[in-house]
C-alpha positions in Angstrom: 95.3 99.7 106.7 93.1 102.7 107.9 93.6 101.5 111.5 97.7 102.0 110.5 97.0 104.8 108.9 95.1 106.3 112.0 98.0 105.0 114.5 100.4 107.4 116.3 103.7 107.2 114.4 105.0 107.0 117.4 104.2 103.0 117.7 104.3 102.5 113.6 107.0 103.3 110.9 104.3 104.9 108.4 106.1 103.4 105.3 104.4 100.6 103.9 105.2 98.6 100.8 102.5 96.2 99.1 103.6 94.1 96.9 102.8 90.8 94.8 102.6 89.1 91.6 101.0 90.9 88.8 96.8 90.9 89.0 96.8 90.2 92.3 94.7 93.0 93.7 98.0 95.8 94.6 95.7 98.4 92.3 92.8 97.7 93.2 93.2 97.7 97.1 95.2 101.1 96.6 91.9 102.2 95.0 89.1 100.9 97.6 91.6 102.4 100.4 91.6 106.0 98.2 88.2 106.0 98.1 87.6 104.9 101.8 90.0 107.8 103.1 88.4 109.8 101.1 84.6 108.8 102.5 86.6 109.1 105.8 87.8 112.9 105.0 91.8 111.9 105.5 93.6 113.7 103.0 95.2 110.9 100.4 97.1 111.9 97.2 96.9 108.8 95.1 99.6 108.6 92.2 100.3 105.7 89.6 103.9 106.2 88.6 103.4 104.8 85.5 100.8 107.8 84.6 103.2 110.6 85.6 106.8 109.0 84.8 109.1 112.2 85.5 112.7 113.3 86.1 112.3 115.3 88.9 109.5 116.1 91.6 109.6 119.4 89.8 107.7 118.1 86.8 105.9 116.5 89.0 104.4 119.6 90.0 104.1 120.6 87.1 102.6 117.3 85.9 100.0 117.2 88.8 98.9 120.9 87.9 100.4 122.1 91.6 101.3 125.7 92.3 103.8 124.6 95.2 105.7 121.2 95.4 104.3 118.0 96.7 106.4 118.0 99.5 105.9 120.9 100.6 102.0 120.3 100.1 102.3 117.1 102.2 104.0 118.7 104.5 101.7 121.6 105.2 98.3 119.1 105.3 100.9 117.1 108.2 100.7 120.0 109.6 97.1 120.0 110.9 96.3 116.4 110.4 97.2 113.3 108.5 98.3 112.8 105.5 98.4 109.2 103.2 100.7 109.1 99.9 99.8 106.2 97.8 102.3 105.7 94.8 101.0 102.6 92.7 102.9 100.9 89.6 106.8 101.4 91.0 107.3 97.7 89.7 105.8 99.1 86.1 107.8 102.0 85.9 110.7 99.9 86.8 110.3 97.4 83.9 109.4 99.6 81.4 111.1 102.5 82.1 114.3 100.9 83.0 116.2 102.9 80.8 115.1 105.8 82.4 116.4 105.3 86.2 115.7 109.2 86.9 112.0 108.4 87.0 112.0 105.8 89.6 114.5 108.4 91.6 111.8 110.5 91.4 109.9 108.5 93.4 112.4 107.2 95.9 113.2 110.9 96.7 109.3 111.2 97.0 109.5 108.3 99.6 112.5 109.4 100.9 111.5 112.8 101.5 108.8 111.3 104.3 110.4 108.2 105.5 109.5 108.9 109.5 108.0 112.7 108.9 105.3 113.2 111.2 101.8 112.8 110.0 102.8 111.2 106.8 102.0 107.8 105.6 103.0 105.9 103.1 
């Protein structure tokens, strides 16, 4: 995945989704590939969308402690190098949140927001 990550977007899409049964390993692969970017010193924001279940990316902000949106964050790290966007739990926040569909449009605006933006991955 760091060898994806590290790729010209150019040859990639930089949109990837993992998924799998439940206690597979999703989590804890997002984790150990956090934590290598990090030892690698490529800027990763890692959320678990069952930790900050919100309405809009907004609260998000708000959530995450952020004096300017995540977007626009992401955006400004693209800038100067790459930047990887882990979201983890979509498939929790979808079953037990169901009632709730603006969380998980918070998240596919998230996504949606840097589906083929330069220096992003997903």
């Amino acid at each position: 995945m760091v060898t994806w990550i590290n790729a010209s977007q150019k040859e990639d899409k930089n949109v990837i989704f993992l998924s799998g049964t439940a206690g597979c390993g999703k989590t804890t692969l997002l984790r150990d590939l956090c934590m290598e970017l990090k030892r690698l010193e490529i800027p990763v924001l890692g959320l678990k969308s069952d930790v900050y279940p919100v309405e809009d990316l907004e609260k998000l902000r708000l959530k995450l402690n952020l004096k300017y949106a995540v977007t626009d964050v992401l955006k400004e790290i693209a800038r100067h190098t790459n930047v990887v966007l882990l979201i983890d739990q979509i498939d929790a926040l979808s079953q037990y949140l169901s009632g709730k569909r603006e969380f998980i449009y918070t998240y596919q605006h998230l996504i949606e927001s840097f589906t083929n933006y330069p220096g992003v991955k997903l």
